[in-house]
C-alpha positions as CSV (number, residue, x, y, z in Angstrom):
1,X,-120.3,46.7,24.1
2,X,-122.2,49.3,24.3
3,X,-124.9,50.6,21.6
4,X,-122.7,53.5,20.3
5,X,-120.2,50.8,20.0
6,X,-122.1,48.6,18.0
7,X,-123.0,51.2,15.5
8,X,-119.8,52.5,14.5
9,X,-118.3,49.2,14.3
10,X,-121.3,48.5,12.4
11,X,-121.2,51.1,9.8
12,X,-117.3,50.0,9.0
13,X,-118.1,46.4,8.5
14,X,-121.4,46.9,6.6
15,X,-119.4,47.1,2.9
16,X,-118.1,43.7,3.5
17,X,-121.5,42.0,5.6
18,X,-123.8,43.0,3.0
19,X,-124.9,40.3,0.7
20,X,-126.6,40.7,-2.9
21,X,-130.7,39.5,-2.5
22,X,-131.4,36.9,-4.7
23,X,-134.5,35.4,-6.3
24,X,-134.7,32.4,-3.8
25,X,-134.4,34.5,-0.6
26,X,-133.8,37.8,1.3
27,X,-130.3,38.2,2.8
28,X,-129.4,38.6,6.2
29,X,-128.5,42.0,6.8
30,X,-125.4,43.2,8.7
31,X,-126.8,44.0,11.8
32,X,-128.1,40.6,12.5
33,X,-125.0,39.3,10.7
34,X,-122.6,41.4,13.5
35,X,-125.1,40.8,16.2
36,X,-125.1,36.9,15.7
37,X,-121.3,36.7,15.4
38,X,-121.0,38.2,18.6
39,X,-124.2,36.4,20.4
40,X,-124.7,33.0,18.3
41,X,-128.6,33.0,18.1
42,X,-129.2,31.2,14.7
43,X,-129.3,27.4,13.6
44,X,-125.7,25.8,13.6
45,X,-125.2,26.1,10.1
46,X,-126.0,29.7,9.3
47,X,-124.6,30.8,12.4
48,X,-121.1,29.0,11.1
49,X,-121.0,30.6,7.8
50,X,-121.6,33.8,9.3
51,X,-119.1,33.9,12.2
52,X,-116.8,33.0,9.4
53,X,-117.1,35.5,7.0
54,X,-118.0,38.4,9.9
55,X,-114.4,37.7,11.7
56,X,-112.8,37.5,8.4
57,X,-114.6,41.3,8.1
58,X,-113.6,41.9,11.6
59,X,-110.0,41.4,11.3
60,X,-109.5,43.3,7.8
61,X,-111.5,46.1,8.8
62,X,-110.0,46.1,12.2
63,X,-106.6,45.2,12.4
64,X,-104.4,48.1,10.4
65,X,-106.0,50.6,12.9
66,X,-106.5,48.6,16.7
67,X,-102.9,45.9,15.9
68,X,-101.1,47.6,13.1
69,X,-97.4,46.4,13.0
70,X,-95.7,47.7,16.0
71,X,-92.9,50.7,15.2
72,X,-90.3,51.8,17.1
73,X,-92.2,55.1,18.4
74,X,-94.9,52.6,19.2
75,X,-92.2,50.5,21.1
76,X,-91.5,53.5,23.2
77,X,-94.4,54.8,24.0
78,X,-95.5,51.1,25.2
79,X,-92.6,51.5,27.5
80,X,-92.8,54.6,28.9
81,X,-96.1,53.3,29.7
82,X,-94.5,50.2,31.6
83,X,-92.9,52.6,33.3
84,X,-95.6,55.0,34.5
85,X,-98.2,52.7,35.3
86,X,-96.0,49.4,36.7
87,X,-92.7,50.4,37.5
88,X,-90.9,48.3,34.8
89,X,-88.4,50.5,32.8
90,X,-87.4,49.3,29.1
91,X,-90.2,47.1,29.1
92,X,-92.0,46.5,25.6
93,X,-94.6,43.8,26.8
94,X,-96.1,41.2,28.5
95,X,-96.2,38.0,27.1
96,X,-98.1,34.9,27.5
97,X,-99.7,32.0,25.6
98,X,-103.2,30.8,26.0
99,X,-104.8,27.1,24.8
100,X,-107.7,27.8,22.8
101,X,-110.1,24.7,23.6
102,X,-111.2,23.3,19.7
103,X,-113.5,20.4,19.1
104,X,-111.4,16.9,18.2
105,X,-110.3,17.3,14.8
106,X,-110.8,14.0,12.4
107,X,-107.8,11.9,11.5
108,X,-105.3,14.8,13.7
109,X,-103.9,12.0,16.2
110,X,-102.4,13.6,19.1
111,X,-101.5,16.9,16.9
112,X,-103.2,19.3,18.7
113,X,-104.4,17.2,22.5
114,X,-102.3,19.3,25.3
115,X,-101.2,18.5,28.5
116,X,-104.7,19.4,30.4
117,X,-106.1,16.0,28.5
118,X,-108.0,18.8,25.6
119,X,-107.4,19.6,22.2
120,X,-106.4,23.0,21.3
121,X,-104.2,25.4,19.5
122,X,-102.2,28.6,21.3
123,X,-102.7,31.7,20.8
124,X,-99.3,33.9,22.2
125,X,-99.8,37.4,22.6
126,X,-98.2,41.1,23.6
127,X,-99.7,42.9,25.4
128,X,-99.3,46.3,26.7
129,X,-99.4,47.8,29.8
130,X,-103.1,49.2,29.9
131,X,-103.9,45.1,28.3
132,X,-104.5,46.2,24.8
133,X,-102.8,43.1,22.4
134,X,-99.9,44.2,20.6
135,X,-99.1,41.5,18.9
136,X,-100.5,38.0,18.2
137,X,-99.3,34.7,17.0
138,X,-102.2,31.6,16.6
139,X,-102.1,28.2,14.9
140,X,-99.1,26.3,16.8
141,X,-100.6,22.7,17.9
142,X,-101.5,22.4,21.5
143,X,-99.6,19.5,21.9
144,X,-96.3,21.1,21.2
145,X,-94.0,22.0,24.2
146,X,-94.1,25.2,25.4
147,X,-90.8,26.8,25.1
148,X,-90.5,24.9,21.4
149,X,-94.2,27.0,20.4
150,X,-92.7,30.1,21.3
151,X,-89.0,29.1,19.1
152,X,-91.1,28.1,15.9
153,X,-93.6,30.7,16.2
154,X,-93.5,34.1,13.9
155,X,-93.4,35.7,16.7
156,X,-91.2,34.1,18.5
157,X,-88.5,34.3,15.0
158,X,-88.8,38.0,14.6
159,X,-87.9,38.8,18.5
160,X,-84.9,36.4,17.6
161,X,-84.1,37.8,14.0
162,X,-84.8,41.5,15.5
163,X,-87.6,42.3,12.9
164,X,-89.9,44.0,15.3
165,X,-88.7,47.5,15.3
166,X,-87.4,46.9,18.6
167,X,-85.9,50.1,20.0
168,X,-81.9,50.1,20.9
169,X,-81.0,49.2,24.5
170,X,-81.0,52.5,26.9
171,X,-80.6,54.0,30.0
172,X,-82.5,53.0,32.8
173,X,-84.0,56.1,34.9
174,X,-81.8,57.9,36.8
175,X,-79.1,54.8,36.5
176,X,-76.3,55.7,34.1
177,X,-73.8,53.8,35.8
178,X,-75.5,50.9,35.0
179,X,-75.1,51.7,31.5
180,X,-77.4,50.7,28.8
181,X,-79.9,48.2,29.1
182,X,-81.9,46.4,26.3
183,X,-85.7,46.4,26.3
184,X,-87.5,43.7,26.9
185,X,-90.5,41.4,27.7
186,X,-91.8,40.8,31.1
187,X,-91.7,36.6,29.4
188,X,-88.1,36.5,28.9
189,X,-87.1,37.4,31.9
190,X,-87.6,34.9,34.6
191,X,-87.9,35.1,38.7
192,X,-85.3,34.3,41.2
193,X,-86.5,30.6,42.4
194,X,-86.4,29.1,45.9
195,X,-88.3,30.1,49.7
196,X,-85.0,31.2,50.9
197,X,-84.3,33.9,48.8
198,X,-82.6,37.4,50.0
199,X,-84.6,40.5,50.0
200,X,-83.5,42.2,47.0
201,X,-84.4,39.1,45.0
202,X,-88.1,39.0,46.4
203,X,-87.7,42.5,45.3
204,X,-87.0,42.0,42.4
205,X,-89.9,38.9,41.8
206,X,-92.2,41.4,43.0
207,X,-91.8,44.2,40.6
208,X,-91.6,41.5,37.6
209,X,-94.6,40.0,38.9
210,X,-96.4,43.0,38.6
211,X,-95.9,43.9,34.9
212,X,-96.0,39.6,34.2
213,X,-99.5,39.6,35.0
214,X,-100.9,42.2,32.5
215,X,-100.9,39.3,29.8
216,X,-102.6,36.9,32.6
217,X,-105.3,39.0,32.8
218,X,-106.4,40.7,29.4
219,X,-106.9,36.7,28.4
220,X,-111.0,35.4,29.2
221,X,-112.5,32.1,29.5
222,X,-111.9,30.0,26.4
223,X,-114.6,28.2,24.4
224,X,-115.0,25.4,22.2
225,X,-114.4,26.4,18.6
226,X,-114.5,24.7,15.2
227,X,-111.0,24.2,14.0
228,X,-111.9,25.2,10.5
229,X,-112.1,29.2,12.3
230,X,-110.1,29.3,15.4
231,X,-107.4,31.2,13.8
232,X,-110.6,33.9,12.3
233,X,-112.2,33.7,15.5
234,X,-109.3,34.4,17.7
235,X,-107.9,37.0,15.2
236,X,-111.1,38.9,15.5
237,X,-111.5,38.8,19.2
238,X,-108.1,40.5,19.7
239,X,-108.6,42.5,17.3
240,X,-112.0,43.5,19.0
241,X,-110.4,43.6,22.6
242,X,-108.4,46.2,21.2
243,X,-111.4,48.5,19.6
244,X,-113.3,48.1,23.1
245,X,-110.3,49.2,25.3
246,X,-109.3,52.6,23.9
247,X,-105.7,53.4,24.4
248,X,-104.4,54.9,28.0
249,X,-107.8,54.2,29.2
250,X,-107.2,52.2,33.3
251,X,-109.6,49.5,33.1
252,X,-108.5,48.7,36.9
253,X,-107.9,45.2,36.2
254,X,-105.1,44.9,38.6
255,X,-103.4,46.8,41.4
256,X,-99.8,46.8,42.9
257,X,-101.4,44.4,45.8
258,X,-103.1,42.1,43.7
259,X,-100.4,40.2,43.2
260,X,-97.9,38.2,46.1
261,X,-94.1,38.5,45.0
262,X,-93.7,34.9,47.3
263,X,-96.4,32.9,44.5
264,X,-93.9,31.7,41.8
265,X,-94.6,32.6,38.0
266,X,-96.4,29.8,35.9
267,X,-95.2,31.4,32.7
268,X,-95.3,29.5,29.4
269,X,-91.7,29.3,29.5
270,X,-90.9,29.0,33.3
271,X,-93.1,26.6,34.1
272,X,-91.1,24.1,32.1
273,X,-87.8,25.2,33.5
274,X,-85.8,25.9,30.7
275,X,-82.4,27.8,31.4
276,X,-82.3,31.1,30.9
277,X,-79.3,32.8,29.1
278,X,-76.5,34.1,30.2
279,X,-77.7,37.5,29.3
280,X,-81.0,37.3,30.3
281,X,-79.2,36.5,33.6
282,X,-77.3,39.1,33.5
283,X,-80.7,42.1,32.5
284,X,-82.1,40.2,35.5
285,X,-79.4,41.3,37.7
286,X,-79.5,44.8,36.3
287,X,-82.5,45.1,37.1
288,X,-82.4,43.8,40.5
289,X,-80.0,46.2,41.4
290,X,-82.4,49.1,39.7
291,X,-85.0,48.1,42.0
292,X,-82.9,48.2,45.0
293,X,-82.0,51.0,44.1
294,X,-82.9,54.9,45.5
295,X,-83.5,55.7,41.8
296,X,-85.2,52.3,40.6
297,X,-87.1,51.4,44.2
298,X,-90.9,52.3,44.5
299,X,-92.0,53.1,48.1
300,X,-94.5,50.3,49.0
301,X,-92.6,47.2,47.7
302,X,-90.6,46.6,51.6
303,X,-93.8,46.6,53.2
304,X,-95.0,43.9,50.6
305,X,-92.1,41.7,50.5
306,X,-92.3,42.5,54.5
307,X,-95.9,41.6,54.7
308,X,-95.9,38.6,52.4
309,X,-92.9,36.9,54.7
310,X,-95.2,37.7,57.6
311,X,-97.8,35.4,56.7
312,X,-95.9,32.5,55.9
């Protein structure tokens, strides 16, 4: 963050940091109340009252601006994006879930210990295609299966209820005959599986990878928080993520190469092997054929399916 940065998120939050002085003792004002919220260099106590109440500032002051409800002209301008910088028509998002390490809570049981032996809670996310969070779901107990977070989640109930603004299906570029196609998430649709798989399909696990990752990557190294403020904590980082990484700005996180079409997807949902649905099925093979396509194929993708069967 740089100092410029500091300042003006400083001058929105300083209404709600600023503390009356009383006769016992001075305050602490809201730079050192920001600054130690974002560096933790204060005794245990203060410091936990503070992050507290300065993530609780962050994500009110924050959140109408850098992760307002998504319209439908927001929708569609994240997918033209998709489009422009990944290839991936009709996408909305990238979606993935990430365990947020907490410290043991007392008398939870096995609520919230996880498969990787820790005790967490998930945090599922949208992001867009320049890794600025759309949307974001926390709470759900880290020892809850992964395809049964994302059914009970809010999130995962308005994509099924259709209360996102999600835009109708349409065209694909330059493919009318393949008629109208409905949007959707880089998650819910899943790769062809197998090491014998035709070209087209390694096509098509290729092109999906690519716009998959975006949520892979705009995700850092957990900590260790407090369960009282996970959900603030997490809140406010994303929320913060957002105010750092101005819209449309290329903060060259990944490239077409980075990323081999042969490695399978360890999705939240795939990597429990769930069965897709008929019609996510049949959007996959729409989609295969779009990328196969003259009008849906990018140049470099043969020479990476080619190069990636070379070296196995």
């Amino acid at each position: 963050m740089s100092v410029s940065e500091f300042e003006n998120l400083l001058q929105q939050l300083a209404p709600s940091l600023t503390k009356e002085q009383t006769h016992y003792r001075k305050p602490i004002d809201p730079e050192q109340r920001l600054a130690v919220c974002l560096r933790f260099r204060l005794g245990v106590s203060t410091v936990a009252s503070i992050v507290s109440e300065t993530c609780d500032a962050l994500w009110h002051c924050l959140r109408d601006e850098h992760l307002p409800v998504p319209t439908e002209e927001m929708w569609r301008s994240t997918a033209r994006r998709f489009h422009e910088r990944w290839n991936f028509p009709n996408c909305l998002a990238a979606m993935d879930g990430k365990h947020i390490f907490i410290q043991a809570p007392a008398n939870s049981g096995s609520l919230y210990f996880n498969y990787k032996g820790t005790f967490s809670v998930v945090l599922l996310a949208l992001v867009d295609a320049d890794y600025r969070f759309l949307v974001v779901d926390v709470g759900s107990y880290g020892s809850n299966s992964d395809g049964g977070i994302f059914a009970s989640s809010v999130l995962g109930k308005a994509l099924r209820d259709g209360t996102l603004n999600v835009p109708p299906p349409s065209e694909l570029p330059g493919a009318l005959e393949l008629g109208k196609v409905n949007h959707v998430t880089a998650y819910l649709l899943r790769p062809y599986l197998g090491r014998r798989l035709s070209t087209d399909k390694r096509i098509f696990n290729y092109r999906l990878s690519r716009a998959r990752r975006i949520s892979e990557n705009v995700f850092g190294k957990p900590g260790s928080v407090q369960p009282s403020v996970v959900d603030k904590v997490v809140k406010a980082a994303c929320a913060l993520c957002n105010y750092l990484r101005p819209k449309g700005e290329d903060q060259n996180h990944a490239t077409e190469d980075d990323h081999d079409c042969e490695q399978p997807l360890q999705g939240f949902e795939h990597c429990r092997g769930q069965r897709a649905s008929v019609e996510a099925q049949n959007v996959r093979e729409l989609y295969k054929e779009y990328f196969n396509s003259p009008a849906g194929e990018v140049a470099w993708q043969y020479e990476h399916v080619n190069h990636a069967l070379g070296n196995r």
